[in-house]
N, C-alpha and C positions, 0 to 999 in steps of 0.2 A: 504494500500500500504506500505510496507518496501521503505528502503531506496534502496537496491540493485532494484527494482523496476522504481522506482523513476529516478535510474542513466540507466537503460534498454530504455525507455521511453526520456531520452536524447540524449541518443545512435541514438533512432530510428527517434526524431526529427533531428537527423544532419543528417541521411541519405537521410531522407526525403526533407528536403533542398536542397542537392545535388542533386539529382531527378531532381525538380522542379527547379536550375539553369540550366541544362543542357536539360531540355526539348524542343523536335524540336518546337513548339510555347508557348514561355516562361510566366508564370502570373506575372513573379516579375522584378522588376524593377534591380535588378542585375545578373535573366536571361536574360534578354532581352541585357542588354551589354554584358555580354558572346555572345551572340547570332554575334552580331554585331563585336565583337573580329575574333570571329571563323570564319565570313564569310568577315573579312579583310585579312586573312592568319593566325591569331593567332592558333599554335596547338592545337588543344581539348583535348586529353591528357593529356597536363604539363599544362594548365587551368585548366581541373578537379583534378588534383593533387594537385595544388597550393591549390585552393578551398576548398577539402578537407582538408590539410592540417591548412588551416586556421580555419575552422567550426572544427575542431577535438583538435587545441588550445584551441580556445575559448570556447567550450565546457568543456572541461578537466578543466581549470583554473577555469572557475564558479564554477563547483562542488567542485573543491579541495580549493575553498574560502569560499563556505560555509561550507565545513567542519572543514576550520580553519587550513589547512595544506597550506595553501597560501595566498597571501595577495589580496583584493579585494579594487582598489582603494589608495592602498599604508597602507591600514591597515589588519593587520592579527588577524582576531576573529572567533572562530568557533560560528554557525547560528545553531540552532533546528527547523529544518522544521518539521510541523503538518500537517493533513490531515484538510478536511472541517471537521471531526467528533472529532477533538483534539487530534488522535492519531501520536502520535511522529514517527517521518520514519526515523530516520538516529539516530543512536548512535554515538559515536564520532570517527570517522577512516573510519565508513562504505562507506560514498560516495569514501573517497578516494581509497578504497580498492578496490570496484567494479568498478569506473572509470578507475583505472590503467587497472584494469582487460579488461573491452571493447576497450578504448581509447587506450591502449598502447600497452597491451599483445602481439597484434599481431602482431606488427610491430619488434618487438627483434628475 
């Protein structure tokens, strides 16, 4: 697996996520309050927005911490993530290069 890999596969866990908050019978215990929001009046939309917008933070921040372009925890270190087989996935810039890319790109 590459690092741009690696930040795809993050990508598709927070879509995934969202999916699975906003599902009509929810498994997760922070679909299930959506659920509960949405059927007190709460908008669906500017909820899934929000939601998104928060999973696409904290998303984006992980990866651009372990790459050492952010701080994780109030300290700034870049991390070499390895595979089970020892092979290194991220040179140094990579995650944040390709996060900006999924995470952000679109939204400019």
């Amino acid at each position: 697996m590459t690092g741009e890999e690696f930040v795809k596969h993050c990508y598709d866990e927070k879509e995934y996520l969202l999916g699975q908050y906003f599902d009509e019978k929810p498994e997760t215990a922070a679909g299930e309050m959506l659920r509960k929001l949405i059927r007190s009046g709460a908008d669906r939309e500017q909820l899934r927005k929000l939601v998104d917008t928060v999973l696409t933070d904290s998303f984006y921040t992980m990866l651009l911490g372990l790459d050492g372009a952010a701080s994780l925890g109030g300290e700034q270190v870049a991390y070499k993530l390895y595979d089970e087989d020892g092979v290194l996935l991220n040179e140094c810039g990579e995650l944040e290069e390709n996060a900006y890319a999924l995470f952000v790109g679109d939204e400019e």
